[in-house]
C-alpha positions, 0 to 999 in steps of 0.5 A: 222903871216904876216910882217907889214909895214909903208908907209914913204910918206903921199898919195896924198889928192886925194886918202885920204892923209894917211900913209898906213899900208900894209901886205907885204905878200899879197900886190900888192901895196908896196911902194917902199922899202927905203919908208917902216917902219917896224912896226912888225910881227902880227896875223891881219891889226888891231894890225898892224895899232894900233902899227903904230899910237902907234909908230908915235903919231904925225901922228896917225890920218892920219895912215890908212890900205891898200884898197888892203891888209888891208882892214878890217882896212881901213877907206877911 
């Protein structure tokens, strides 16, 4: 099982405006670490993801994976 976290901060519009979910394990872009949510420990990105958007209702539209580690769950 992998450590899943939550980006605090909204991307820039240019790359998609999102809060990305990220598996720390595997991710070369981990925001910094006073800007990550943990949202739990899980088996893949998808039940990840779906926690997040359970968690944070109000910005669940705009959660999406991590091109670079979640990328099954990335959906630009």
């Amino acid at each position: 099982m992998a450590q899943y976290i939550l980006n605090k901060h909204r991307q820039s519009a240019a790359d998609g405006g999102n809060f990305e979910v990220h598996n720390v394990s595997t991710c070369g872009h981990l925001p910094d670490a006073e800007n990550r949510i943990h949202i739990g420990y899980y088996e893949s990105c998808g039940p990840a993801k779906a926690e997040a958007k359970r968690k944070y209702p109000g910005n669940a539209a705009d959660i999406d994976g991590c091109y670079h580690c979640c990328r099954p769950c990335h959906t630009g």
